[in-house]
KOLKERO-687047 format. One record per residue: z, y, x of N, C-alpha, C in turn; chain; residue number from 0. Coordinates in nm, 3 decimals, always signed. Layout:
<kolkes>
<kolke n_zz="Z" n_yy="Y" n_xx="X" ca_zz="Z" ca_yy="Y" ca_xx="X" c_zz="Z" c_yy="Y" c_xx="X" chain="A" n="NUM"/>
...
</kolkes>
This chain:
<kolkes>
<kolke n_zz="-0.952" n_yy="+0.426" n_xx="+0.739" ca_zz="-0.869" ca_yy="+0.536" ca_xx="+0.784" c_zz="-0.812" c_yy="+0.499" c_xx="+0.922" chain="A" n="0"/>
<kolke n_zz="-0.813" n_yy="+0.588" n_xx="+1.023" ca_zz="-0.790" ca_yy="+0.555" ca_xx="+1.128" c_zz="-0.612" c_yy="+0.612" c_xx="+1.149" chain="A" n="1"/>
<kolke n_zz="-0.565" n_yy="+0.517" n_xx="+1.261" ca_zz="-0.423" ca_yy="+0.536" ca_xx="+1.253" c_zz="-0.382" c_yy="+0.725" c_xx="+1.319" chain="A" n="2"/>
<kolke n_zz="-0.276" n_yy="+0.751" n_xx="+1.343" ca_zz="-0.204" ca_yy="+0.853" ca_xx="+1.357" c_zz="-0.151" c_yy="+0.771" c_xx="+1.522" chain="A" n="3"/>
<kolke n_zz="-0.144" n_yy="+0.894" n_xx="+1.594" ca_zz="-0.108" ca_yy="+0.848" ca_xx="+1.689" c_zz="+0.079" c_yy="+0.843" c_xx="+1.706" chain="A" n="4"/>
<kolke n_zz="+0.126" n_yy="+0.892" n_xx="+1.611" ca_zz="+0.295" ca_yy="+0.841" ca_xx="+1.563" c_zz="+0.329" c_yy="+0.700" c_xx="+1.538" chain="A" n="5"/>
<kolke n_zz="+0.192" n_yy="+0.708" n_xx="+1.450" ca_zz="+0.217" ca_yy="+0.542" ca_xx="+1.385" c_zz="+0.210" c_yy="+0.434" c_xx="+1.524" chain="A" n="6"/>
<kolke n_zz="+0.079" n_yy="+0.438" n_xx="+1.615" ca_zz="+0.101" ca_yy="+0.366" ca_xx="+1.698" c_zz="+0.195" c_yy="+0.333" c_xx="+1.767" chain="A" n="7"/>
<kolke n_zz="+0.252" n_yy="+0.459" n_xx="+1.835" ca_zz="+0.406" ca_yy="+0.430" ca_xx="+1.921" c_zz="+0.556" c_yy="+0.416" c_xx="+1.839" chain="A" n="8"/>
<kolke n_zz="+0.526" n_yy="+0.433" n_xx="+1.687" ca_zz="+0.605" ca_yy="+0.363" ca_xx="+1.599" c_zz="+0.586" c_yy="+0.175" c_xx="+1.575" chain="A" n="9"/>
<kolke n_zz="+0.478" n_yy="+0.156" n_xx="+1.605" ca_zz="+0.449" ca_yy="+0.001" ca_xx="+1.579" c_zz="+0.491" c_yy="-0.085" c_xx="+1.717" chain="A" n="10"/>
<kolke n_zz="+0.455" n_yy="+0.008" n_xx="+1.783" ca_zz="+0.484" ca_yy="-0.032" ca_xx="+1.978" c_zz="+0.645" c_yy="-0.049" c_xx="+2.002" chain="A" n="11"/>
<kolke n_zz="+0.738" n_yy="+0.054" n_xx="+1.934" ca_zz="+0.871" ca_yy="+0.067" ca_xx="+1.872" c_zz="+0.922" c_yy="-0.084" c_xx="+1.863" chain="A" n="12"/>
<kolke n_zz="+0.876" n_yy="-0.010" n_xx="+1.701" ca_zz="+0.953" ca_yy="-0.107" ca_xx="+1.568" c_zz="+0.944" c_yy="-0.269" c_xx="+1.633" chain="A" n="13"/>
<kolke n_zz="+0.815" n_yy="-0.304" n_xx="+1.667" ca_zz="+0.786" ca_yy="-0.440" ca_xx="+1.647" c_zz="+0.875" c_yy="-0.527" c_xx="+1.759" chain="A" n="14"/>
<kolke n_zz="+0.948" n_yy="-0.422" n_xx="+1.823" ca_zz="+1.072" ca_yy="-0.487" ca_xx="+1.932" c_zz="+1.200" c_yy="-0.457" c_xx="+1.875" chain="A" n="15"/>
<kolke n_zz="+1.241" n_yy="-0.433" n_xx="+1.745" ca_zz="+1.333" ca_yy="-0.378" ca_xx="+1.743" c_zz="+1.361" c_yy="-0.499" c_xx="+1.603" chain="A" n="16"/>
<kolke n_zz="+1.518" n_yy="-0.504" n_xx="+1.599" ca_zz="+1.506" ca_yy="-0.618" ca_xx="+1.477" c_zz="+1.568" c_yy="-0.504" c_xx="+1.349" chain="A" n="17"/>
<kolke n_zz="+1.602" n_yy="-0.403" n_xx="+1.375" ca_zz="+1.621" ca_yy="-0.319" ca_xx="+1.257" c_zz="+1.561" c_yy="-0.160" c_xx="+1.240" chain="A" n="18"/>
<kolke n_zz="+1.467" n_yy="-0.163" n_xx="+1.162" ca_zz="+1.390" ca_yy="-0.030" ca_xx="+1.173" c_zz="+1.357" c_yy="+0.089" c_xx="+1.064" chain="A" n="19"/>
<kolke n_zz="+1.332" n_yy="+0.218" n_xx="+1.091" ca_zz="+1.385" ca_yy="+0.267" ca_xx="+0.926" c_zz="+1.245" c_yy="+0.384" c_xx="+0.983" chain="A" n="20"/>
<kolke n_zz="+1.143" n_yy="+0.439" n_xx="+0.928" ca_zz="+1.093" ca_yy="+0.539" ca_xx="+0.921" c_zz="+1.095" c_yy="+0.668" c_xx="+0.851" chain="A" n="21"/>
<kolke n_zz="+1.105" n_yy="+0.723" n_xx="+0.863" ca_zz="+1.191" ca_yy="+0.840" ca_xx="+0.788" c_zz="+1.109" c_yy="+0.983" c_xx="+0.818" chain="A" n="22"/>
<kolke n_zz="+0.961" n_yy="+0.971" n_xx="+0.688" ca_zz="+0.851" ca_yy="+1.100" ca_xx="+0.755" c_zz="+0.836" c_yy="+1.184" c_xx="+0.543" chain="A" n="23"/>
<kolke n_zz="+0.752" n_yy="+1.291" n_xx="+0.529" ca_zz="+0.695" ca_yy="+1.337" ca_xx="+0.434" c_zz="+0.594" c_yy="+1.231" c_xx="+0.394" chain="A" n="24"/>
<kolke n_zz="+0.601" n_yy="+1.287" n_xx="+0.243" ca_zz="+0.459" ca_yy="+1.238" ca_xx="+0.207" c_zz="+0.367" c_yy="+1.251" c_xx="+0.251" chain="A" n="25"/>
<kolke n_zz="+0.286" n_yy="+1.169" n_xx="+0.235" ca_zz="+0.121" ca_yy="+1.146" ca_xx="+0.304" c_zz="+0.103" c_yy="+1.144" c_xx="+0.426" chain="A" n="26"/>
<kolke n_zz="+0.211" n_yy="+1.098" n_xx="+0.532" ca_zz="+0.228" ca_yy="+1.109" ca_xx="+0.653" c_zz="+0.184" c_yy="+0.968" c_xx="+0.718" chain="A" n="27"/>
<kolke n_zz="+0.164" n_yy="+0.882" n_xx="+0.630" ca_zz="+0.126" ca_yy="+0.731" ca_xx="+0.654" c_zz="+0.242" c_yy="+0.671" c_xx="+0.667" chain="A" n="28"/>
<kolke n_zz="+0.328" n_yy="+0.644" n_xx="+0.622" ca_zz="+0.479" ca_yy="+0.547" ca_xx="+0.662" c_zz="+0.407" c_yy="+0.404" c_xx="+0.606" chain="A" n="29"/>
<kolke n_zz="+0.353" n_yy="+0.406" n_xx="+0.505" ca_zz="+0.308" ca_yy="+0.301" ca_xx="+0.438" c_zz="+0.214" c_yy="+0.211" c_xx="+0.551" chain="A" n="30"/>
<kolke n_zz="+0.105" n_yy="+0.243" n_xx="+0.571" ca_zz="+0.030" ca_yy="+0.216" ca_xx="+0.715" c_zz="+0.139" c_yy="+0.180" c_xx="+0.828" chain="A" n="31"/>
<kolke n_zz="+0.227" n_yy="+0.278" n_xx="+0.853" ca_zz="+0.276" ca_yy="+0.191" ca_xx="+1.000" c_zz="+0.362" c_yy="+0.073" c_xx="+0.951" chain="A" n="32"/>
<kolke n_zz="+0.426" n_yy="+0.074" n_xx="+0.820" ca_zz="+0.512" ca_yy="-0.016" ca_xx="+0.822" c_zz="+0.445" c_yy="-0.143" c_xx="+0.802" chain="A" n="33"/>
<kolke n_zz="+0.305" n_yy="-0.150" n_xx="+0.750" ca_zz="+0.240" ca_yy="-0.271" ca_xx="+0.725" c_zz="+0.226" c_yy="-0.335" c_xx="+0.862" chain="A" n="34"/>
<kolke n_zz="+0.138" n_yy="-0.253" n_xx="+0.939" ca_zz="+0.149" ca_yy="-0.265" ca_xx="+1.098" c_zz="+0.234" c_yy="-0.336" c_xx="+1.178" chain="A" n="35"/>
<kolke n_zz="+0.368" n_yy="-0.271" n_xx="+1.132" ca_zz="+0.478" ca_yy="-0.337" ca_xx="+1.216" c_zz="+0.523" c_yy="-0.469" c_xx="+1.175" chain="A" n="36"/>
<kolke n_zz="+0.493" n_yy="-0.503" n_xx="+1.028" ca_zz="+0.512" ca_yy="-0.594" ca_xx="+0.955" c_zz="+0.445" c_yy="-0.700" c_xx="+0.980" chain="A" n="37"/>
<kolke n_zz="+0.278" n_yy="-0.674" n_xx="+1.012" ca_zz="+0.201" ca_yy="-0.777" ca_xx="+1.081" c_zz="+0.230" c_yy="-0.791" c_xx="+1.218" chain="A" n="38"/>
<kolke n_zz="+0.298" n_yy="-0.695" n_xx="+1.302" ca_zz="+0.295" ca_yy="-0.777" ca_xx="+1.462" c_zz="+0.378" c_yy="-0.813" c_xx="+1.443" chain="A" n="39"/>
<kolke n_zz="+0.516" n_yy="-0.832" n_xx="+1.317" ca_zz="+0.610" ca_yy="-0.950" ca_xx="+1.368" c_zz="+0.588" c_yy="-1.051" c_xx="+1.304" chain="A" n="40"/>
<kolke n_zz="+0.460" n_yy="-1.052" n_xx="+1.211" ca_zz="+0.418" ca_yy="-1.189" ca_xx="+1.161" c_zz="+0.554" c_yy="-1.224" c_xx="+1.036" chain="A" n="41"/>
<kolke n_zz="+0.590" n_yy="-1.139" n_xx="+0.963" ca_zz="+0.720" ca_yy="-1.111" ca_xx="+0.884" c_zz="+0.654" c_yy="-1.089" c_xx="+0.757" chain="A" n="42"/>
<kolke n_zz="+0.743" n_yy="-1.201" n_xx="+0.684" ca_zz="+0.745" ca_yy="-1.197" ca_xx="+0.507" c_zz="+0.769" c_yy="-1.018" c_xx="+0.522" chain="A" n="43"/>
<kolke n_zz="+0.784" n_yy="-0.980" n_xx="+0.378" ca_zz="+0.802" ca_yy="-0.851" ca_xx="+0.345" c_zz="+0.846" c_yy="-0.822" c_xx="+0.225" chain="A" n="44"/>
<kolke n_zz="+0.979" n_yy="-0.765" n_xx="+0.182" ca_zz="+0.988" ca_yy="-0.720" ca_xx="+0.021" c_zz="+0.972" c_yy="-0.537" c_xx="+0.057" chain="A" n="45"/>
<kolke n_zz="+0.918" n_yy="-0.471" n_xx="-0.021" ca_zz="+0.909" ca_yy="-0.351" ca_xx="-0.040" c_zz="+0.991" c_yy="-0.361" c_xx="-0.123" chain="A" n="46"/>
<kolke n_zz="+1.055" n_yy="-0.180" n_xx="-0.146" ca_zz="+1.132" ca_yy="-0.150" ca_xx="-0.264" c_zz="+1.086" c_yy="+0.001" c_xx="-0.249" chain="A" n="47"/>
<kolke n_zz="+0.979" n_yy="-0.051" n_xx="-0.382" ca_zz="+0.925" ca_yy="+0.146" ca_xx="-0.391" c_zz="+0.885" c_yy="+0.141" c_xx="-0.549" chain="A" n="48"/>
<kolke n_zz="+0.845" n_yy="+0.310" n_xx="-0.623" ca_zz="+0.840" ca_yy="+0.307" ca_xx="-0.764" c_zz="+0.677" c_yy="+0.206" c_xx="-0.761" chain="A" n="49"/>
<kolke n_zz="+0.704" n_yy="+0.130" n_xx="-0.887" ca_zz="+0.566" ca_yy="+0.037" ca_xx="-0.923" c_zz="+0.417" c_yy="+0.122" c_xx="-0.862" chain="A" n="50"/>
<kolke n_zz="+0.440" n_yy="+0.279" n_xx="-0.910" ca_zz="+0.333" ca_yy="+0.303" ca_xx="-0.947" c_zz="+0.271" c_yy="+0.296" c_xx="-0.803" chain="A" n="51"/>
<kolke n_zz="+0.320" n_yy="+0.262" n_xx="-0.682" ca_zz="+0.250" ca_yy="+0.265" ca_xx="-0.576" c_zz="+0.218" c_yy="+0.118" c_xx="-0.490" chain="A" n="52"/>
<kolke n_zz="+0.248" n_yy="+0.037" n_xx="-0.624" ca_zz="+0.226" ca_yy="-0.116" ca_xx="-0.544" c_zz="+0.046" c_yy="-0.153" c_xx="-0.529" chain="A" n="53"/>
<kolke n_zz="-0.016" n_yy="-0.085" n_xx="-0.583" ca_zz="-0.167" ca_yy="-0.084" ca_xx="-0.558" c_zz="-0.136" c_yy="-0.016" c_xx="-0.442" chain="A" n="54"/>
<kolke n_zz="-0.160" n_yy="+0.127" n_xx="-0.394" ca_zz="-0.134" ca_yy="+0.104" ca_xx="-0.253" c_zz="-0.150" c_yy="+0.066" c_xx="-0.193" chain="A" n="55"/>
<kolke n_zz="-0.024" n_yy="-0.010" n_xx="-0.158" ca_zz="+0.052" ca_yy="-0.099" ca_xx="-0.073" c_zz="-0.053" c_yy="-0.232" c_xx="-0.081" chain="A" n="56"/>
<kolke n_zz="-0.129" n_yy="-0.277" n_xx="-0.177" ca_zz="-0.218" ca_yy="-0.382" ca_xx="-0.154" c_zz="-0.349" c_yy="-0.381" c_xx="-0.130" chain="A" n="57"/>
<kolke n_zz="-0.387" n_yy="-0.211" n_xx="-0.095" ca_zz="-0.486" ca_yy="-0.164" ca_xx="-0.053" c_zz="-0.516" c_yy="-0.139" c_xx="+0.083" chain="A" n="58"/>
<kolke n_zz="-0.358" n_yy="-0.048" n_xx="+0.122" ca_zz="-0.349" ca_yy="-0.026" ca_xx="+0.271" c_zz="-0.317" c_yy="-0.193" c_xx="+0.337" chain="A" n="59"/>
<kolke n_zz="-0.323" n_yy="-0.286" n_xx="+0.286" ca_zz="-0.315" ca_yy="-0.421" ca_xx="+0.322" c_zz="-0.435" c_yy="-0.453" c_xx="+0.406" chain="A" n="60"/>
<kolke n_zz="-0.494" n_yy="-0.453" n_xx="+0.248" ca_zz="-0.649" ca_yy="-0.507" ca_xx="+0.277" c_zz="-0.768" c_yy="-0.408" c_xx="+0.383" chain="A" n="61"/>
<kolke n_zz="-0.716" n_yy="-0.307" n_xx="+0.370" ca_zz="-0.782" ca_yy="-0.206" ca_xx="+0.473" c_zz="-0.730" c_yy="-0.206" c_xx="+0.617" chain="A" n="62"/>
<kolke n_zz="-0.603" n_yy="-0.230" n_xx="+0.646" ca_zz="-0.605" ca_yy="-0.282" ca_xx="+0.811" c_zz="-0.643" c_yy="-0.406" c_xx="+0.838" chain="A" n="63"/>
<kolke n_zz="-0.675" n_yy="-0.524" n_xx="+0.728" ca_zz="-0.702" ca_yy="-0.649" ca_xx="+0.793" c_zz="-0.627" c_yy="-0.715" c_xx="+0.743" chain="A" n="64"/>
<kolke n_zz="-0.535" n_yy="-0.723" n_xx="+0.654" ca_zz="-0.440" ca_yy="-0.811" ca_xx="+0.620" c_zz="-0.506" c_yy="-0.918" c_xx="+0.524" chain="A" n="65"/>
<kolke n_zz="-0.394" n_yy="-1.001" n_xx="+0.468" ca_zz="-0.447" ca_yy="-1.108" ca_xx="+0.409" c_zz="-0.398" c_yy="-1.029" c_xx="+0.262" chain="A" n="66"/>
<kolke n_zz="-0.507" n_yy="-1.068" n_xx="+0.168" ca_zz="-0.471" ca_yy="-1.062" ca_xx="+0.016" c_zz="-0.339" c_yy="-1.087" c_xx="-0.034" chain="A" n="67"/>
<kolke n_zz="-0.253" n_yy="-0.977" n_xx="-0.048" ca_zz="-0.102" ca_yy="-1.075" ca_xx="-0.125" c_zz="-0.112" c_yy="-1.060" c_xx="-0.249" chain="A" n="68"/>
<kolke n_zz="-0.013" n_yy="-1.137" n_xx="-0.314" ca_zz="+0.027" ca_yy="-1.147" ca_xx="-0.408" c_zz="+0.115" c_yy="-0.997" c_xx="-0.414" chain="A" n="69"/>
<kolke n_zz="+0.144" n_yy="-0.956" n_xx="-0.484" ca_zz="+0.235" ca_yy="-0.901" ca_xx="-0.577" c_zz="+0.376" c_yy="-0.949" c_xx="-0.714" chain="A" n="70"/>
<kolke n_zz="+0.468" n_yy="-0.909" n_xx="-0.645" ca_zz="+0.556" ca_yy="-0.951" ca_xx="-0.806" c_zz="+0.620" c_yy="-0.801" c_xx="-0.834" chain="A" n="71"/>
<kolke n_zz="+0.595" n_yy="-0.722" n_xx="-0.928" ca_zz="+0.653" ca_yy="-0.640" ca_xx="-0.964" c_zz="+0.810" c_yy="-0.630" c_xx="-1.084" chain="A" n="72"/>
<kolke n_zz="+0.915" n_yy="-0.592" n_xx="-1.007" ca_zz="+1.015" ca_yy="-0.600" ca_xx="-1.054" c_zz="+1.036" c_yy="-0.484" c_xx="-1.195" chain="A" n="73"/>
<kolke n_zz="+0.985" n_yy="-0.518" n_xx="-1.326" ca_zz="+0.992" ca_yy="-0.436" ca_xx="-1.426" c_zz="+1.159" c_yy="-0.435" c_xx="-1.518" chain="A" n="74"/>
<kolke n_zz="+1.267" n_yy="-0.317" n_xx="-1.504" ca_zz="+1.352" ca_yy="-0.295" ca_xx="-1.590" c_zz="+1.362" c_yy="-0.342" c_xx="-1.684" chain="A" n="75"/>
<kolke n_zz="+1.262" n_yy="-0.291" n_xx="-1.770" ca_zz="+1.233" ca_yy="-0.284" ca_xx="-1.911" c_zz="+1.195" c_yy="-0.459" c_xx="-1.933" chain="A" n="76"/>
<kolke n_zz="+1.102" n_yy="-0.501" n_xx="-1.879" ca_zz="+1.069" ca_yy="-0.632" ca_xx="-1.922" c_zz="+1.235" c_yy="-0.746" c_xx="-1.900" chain="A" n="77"/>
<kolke n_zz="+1.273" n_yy="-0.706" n_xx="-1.764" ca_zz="+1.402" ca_yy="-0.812" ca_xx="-1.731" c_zz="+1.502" c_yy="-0.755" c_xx="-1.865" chain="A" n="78"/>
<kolke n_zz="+1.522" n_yy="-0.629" n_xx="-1.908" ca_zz="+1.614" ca_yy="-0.640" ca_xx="-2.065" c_zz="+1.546" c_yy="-0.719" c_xx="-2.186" chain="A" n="79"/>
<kolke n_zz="+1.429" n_yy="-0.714" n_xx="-2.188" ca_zz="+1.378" ca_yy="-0.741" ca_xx="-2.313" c_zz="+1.347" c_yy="-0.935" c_xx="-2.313" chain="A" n="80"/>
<kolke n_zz="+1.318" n_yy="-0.970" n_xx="-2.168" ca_zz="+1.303" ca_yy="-1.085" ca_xx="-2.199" c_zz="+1.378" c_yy="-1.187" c_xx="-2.076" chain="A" n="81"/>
<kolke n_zz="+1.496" n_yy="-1.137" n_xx="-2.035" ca_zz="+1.568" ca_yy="-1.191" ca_xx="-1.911" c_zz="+1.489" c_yy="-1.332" c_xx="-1.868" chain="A" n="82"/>
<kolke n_zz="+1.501" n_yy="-1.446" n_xx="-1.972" ca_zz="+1.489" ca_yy="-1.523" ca_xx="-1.917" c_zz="+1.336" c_yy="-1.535" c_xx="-1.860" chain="A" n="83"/>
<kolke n_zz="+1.249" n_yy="-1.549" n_xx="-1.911" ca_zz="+1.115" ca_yy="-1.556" ca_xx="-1.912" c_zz="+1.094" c_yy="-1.434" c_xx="-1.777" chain="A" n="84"/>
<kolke n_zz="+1.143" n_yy="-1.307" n_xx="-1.728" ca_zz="+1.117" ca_yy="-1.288" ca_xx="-1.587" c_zz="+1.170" c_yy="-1.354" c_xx="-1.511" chain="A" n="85"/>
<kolke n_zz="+1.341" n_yy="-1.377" n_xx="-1.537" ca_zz="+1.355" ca_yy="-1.487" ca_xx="-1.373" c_zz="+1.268" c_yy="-1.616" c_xx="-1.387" chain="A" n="86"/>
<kolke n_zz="+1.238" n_yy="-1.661" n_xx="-1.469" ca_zz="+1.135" ca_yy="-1.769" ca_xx="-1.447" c_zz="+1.026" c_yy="-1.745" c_xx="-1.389" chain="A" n="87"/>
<kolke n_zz="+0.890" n_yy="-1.604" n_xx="-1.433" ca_zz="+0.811" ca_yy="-1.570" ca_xx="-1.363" c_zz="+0.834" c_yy="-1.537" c_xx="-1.217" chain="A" n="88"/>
<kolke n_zz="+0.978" n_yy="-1.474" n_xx="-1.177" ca_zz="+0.998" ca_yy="-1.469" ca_xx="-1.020" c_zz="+1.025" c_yy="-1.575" c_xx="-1.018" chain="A" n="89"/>
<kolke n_zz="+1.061" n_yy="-1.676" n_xx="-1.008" ca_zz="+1.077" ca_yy="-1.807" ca_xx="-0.906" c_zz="+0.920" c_yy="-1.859" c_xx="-0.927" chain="A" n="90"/>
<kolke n_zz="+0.860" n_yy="-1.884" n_xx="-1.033" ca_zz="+0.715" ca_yy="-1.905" ca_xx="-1.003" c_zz="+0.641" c_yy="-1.839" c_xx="-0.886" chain="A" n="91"/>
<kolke n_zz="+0.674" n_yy="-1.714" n_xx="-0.888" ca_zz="+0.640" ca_yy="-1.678" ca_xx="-0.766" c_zz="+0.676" c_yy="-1.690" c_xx="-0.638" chain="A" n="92"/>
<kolke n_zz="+0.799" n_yy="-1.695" n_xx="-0.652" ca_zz="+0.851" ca_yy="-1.711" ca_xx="-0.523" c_zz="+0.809" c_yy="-1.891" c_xx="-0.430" chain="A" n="93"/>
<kolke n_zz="+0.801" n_yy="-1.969" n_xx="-0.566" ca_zz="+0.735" ca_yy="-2.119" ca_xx="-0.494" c_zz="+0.612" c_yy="-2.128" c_xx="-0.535" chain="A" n="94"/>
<kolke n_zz="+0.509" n_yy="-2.027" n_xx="-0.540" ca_zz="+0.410" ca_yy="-2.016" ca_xx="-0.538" c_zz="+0.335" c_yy="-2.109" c_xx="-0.601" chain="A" n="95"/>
</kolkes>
């Protein structure tokens, strides 16, 4: 998928700016530029969006060029039912 010409002069933007917020409709690509901007600052990344779009997010990865990430999905339901055993799986993740 080829970029939007918003997204570009949003990445040309953002990637000088140390605090940045995009603010478009659905299907407008926010997801795409923010990966973008995310790779020209060479920047860790936490998303905070509903689960059901963390495929996505590890698709539009792998489709501009990015490197394979990991994923840790933050589940409600699992952190009530088994507290301890998720913060353990997040710090596994987090020291990889």
């Amino acid at each position: 998928m080829a970029d939007y010409s918003w997204q570009l002069k949003a990445v040309e933007r953002f990637a000088k700016s140390k605090i940045s917020a995009i603010v478009a409709a659905c299907g407008t690509g926010k997801t795409r530029a923010a990966i973008r901007i995310a790779l020209e600052k060479d920047l860790p990344v936490v998303v905070i969006a509903p689960k059901n779009i963390c495929k996505q997010w590890k698709d539009e990865i792998m489709d501009i060029g990015g490197e394979d990430q990991e994923v840790f999905v933050y589940d409600a339901q699992e952190v009530s039912k088994h507290p301890d055993a998720f913060n353990m799986s997040f710090m596994e993740f987090l020291h990889g």
